[in-house]
Structures are given as C-alpha cells and as structure tokens.
C-alpha positions in Angstrom: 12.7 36.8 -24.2 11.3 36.8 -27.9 8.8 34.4 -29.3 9.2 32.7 -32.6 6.7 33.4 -34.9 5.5 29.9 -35.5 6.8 27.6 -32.9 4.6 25.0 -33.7 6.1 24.8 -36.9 9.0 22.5 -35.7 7.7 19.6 -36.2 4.3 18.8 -37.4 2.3 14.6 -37.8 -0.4 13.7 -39.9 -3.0 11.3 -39.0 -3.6 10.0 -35.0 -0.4 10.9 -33.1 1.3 7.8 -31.7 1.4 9.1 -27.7 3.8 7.3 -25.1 2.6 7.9 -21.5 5.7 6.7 -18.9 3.4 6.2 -15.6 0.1 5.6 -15.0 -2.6 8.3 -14.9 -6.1 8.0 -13.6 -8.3 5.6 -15.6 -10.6 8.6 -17.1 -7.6 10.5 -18.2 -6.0 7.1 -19.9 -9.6 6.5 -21.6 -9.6 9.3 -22.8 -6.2 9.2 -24.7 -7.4 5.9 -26.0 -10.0 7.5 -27.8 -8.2 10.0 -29.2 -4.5 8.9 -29.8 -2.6 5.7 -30.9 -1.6 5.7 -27.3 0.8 3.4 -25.1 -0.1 3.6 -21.3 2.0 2.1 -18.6 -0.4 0.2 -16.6 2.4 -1.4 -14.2 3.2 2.1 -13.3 6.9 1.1 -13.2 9.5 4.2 -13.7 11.2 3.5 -17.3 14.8 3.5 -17.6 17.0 5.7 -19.5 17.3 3.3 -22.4 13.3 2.7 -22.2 12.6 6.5 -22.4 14.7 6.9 -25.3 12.9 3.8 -27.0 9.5 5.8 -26.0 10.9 8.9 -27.8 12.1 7.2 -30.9 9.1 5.6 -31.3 6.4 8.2 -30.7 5.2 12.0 -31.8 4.3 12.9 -28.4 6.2 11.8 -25.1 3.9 12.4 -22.0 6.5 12.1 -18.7 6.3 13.4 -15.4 8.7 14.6 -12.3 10.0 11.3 -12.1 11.4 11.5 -15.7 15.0 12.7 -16.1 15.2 14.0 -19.9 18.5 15.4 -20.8 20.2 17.1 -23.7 22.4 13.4 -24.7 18.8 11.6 -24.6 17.4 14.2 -26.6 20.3 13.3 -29.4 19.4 9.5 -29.4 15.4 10.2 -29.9 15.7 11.0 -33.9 13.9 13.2 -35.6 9.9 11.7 -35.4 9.2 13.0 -31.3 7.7 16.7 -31.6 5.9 16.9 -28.2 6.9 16.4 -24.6 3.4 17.0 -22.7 4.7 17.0 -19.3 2.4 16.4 -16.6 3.0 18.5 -14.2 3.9 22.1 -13.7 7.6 21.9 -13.5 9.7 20.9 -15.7 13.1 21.2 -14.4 13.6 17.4 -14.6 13.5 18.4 -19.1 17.0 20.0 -20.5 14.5 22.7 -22.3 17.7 23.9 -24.3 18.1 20.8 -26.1 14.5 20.5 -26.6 14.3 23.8 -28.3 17.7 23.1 -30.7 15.9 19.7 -31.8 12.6 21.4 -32.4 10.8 20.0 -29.9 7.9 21.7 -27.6 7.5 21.3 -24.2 4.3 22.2 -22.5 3.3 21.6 -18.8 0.2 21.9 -16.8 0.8 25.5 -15.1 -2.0 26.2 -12.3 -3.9 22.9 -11.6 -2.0 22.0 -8.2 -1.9 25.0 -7.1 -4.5 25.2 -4.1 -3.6 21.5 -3.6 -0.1 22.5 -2.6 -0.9 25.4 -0.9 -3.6 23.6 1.5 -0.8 20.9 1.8 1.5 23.6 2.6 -0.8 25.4 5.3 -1.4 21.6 6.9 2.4 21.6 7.6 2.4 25.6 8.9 -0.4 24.4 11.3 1.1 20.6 12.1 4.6 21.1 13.0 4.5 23.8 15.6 2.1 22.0 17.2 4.2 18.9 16.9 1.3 16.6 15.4 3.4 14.1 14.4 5.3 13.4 17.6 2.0 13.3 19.2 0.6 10.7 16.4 3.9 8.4 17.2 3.1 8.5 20.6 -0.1 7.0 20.3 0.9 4.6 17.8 3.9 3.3 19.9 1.7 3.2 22.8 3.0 5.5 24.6 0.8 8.0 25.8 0.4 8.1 29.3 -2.5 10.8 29.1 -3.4 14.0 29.4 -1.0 16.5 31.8 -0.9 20.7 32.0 3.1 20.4 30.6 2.6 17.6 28.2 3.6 17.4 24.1 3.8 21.8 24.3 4.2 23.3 21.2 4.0 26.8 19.7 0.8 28.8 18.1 0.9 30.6 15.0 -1.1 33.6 15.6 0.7 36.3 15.2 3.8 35.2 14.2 6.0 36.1 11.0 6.3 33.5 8.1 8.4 34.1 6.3 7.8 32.7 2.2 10.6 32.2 -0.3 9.3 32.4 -3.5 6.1 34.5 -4.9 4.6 32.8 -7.7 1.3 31.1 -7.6 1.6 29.0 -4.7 3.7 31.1 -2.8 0.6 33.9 -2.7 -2.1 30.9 -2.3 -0.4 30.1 1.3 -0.1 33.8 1.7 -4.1 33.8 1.3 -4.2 31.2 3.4 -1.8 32.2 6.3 -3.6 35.9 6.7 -6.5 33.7 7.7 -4.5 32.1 10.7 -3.3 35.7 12.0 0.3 35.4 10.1 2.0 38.1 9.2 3.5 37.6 5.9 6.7 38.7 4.9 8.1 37.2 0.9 11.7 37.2 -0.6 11.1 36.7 -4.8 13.7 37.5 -7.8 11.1 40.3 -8.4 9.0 42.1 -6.5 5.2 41.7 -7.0 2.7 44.8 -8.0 1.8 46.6 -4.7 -2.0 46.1 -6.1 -1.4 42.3 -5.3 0.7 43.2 -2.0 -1.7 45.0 -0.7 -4.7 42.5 -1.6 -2.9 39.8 -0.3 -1.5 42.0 3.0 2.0 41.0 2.6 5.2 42.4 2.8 8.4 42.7 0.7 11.8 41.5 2.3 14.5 42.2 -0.8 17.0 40.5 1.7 16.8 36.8 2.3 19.4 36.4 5.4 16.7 39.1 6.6 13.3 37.0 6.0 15.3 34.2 7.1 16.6 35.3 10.8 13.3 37.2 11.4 10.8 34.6 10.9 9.2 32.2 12.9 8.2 29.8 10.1 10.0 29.4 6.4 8.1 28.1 4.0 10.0 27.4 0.3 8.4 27.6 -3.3 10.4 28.1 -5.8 11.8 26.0 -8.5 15.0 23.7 -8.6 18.1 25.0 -10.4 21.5 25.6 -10.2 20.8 29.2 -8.4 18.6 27.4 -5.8 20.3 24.2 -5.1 20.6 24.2 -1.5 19.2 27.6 -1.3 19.1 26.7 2.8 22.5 25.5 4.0 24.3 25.5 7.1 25.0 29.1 7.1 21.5 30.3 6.6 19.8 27.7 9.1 22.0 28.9 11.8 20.6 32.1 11.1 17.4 30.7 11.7 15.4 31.0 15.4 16.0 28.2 17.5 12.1 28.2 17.6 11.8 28.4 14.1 10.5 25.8 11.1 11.2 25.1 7.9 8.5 24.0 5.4 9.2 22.9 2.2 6.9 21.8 -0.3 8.7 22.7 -3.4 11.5 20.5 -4.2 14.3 18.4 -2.3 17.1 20.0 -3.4 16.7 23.2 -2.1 17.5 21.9 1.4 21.0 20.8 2.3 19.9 17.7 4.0 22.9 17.1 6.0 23.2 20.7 6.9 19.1 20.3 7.9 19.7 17.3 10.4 22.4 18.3 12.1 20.2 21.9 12.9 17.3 19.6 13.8 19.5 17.4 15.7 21.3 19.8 17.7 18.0 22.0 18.3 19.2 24.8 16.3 15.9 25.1 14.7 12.9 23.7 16.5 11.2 21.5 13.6 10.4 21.2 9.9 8.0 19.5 7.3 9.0 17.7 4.5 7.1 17.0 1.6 10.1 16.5 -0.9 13.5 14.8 -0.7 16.7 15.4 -2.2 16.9 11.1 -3.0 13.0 10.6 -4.2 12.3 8.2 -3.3 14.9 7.3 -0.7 14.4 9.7 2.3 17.4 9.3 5.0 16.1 7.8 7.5 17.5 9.7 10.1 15.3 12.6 9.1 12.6 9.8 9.3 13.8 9.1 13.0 13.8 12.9 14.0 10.8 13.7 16.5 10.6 17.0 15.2 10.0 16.3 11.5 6.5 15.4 9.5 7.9 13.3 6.5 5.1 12.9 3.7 5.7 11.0 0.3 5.6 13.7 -1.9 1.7 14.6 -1.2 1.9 18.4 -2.6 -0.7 17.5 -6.0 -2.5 14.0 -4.9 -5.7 15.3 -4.8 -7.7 13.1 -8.0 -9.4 16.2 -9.1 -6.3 18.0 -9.9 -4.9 14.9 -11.2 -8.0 14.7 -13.1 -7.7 18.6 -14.1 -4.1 17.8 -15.1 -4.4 14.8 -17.7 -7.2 17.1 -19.3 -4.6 20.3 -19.8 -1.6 17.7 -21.6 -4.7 15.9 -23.7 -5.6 19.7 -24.8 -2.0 20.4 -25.2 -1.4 17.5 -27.2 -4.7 17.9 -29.5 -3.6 21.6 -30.4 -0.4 20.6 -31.1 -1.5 17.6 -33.3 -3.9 20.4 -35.2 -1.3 22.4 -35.9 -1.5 25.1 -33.5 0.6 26.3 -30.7 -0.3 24.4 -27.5 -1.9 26.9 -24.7 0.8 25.5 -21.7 4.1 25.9 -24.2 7.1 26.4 -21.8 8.6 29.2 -23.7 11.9 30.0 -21.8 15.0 29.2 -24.3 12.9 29.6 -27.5 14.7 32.1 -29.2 
C-alpha cells in the first residue's frame, strides 16, 4: 500500500468548518465542538435515517458518525462535492464504504487505541463470568429462586490452566492476552500474520497458523477481529461442532462473526457449554432466544462505555478534525484504499 503525497489535498474549507455530529456525545466533548466549529449536535440522540445522513453530508465539511451509521458508496454519490471529512468516532470503520470515500476525495479518520483496555477488561469479565455461570446464578436470585447454598449447586468450571484460545492479534487481542496470563491461561492466537516473537515472548503466547486447530483445542474462544466479507460468520456450524462440549465462545468484536442460528442450536443442544455476547448480528434487536439461553451473558454492546474513553475519543476526532481544517493530514487517517 502507497501513500499519496498530499492526501489532505482533496478537499480543503476556509473559515470555521460547518461539523454534523449524528448522536450524542458526552457534554464536554459537545462543548468543546461548539467552541471551535459551526457545529450541529444531535441532542435527542435519535439514529438518522439514510435520507437525514445524506442531508448531514450535503450540508456540512465534516461528518462525525459512529458504528451505528451505515455510509455506503451510493450515499457517498448523493453528498456533492462540499463534505471533505468523515471523523468517525470509533475505531472501526467497517460500517464506511472507504473505496468510495477515497474516489470522491474524502478522508476518513477514526479514533485507533482509546477502547482498547476498555474492551479487553470487558472481555476478561466475560472469560471469568461465563464458566462460572454468573449470569444463571444472578437469574436465580432475581427470579427468586435460590434455594441456598448446597456442595453440587450452580457448578461451573475454573480457568486456571486452561487454553484460550484468541482469534485475532491486534491491540485488543494482546491486551486480553496480558490479562489472561494473569489468571493462569495459557494463550494460544490465530492472526492473518504472525506477530514478532519479541512481543510473543513478552506477552507468553503462542502461535496456532491453523484455526480448526486453536478452535478444537481450546477451552475458551475469544474473537477480535474486524467485520468483513472474509470474517462474516467466521464461527459456523462446522467450526462450533469442532468446539469442546465444555468450551465458550466470547465475542466482543462484532455480531457478524457468529452464525447466530448455527450458535443456538450448539448452546441449545449442549454442544458447547456457554458463551458471552457483547455484540449482535441485529443491533439492536438481539433474538431472544439467545436472551432465554441459561448459558449465555447478553450485554448491550458494553465493549467502549467507559466515559473516560468516551471522553479520550471525542478529543482524538476534535484533533482530527482541527488538523484537517488547518490543512494538514489528520494523525488517525484510515489509509487502506488510498492509492
């Protein structure tokens, strides 16, 4: 991959750039942007339509969207020529046809780094919670059902000294394998590439190049990698009957990597004994029969609500869009497809 020159040079704005924000951020990050942009904030934190986002883009130099907001390549045609910034506000920005961005001359820049630690404690929480089958144990005394202490009763598994098994290496995928040493894991990774054995060996890890491998030898599967068309339903049928039948899945990444119907007929059946769910393939519908499931922790999408990284993350796009407005290349440009 090559760099251009002068990628800023694709679209340049004089004067205060006119910013569109499509949900609501924390009040210091929004006072901040009122200072320093002609800014439009949406205070009712209602998801904008399609047809709003495009208004948003046609209307502003900088769009500031998130997750949530689904920007594609025949959007992209109906903004005209004055957007030359999507800020996103997060890290990934899969939801953003990057392609089309680049043949329109528009940058894209993300926040890269600021959840990490959030997810990975979330992550580690979920490593720790389900085989230990917190959350039947919470329904129980919520429903009013617990009948009190016995030697046999609500048995799960410890994690000391089992394999965990994590798909996907990048910077949450090593902050839970810091985490998991701590708990007496033994940490085995599957990545497109193979990290430095400088940061193997730091992080007392080990390589698995097969994935059918990592997946039918460990005792816990945690996921984090991106969404794409070479991940979608990365874990199907075929590779969670290759699981243990005392073995969870974790996934903290996104929804799609799951085939959820493939996922609760293994949990139904007891092919695998549990998993934890911070992502959906619906957001924000979640089936509820993998709400009804015993042996599943739901959680609404949890992986980055922690108010200093959301905090940490409004500062990175307001720095991203004030280089960008100065005329230099934003620090967080996504660079893949710039030519």
């Amino acid at each position: 991959m090559t760099i251009v020159s002068d990628p800023t040079s694709a679209r340049r704005v004089t004067g205060t750039p006119k910013v569109h924000v499509t949900r609501h951020l924390l009040p210091a990050v929004e006072a901040r942007m009122s200072e320093l942009f002609d800014v439009t904030l949406n205070t009712q934190d209602r998801p904008l339509s399609r047809a709003e986002l495009v208004e948003a883009m046609r209307a502003s130099d900088v769009l500031v969207p998130t997750v949530t907001d689904r920007i594609d390549a025949a959007m992209l045609e109906e903004a005209g020529v004055r957007l030359g910034l999507i800020a996103n506000f997060g890290a990934g920005t899969e939801h953003i046809d990057l392609a089309a961005a680049r043949a329109r001359k528009v940058i894209v820049t993300n926040t890269p780094g600021v959840f990490t630690d959030d997810t990975a404690d979330l992550t580690m929480m979920l490593i720790l919670s389900v085989p230990r089958r917190l959350g039947e144990g919470s329904r129980l005394i919520r429903d009013g059902q617990w009948t009190g202490w016995t030697p046999t009763a609500m048995l799960g598994h410890c994690i000391g000294g089992k394999q965990l098994g994590i798909v996907g290496m990048g910077r949450i995928g090593q902050a839970v394998a810091h985490r998991a040493r701590a708990f007496g894991l033994n940490v085995v990774y599957h990545n497109r590439h193979r990290l430095p054995h400088s940061i193997e060996s730091m992080l007392g890890v080990r390589y698995e190049a097969d994935l059918e491998v990592l997946i039918a030898e460990s005792d816990v599967v945690t996921l984090h990698c991106p969404a794409g068309g070479s991940t979608h339903h990365l874990i199907n049928a075929q590779r969670l009957a290759a699981m243990k039948p005392d073995g969870y899945l974790i996934n903290t990444a996104r929804g799609d990597l799951i085939d959820e119907e493939a996922l609760i007929a293994a949990l139904t059946s007891g092919a695998i004994a549990g998993a934890g769910l911070d992502v959906f393939a619906g957001e924000p519908k979640v089936d509820p029969r993998l709400i009804a499931l015993p042996n599943v922790i739901t959680l609404p999408h949890l992986g980055s609500a922690t108010i200093e990284g959301r905090e940490h993350a409004g500062e990175k796009v307001i720095a991203n869009i004030r280089y960008w407005a100065d005329g230099h290349r934003p620090p967080d440009q996504v660079l893949d497809g710039w030519l």
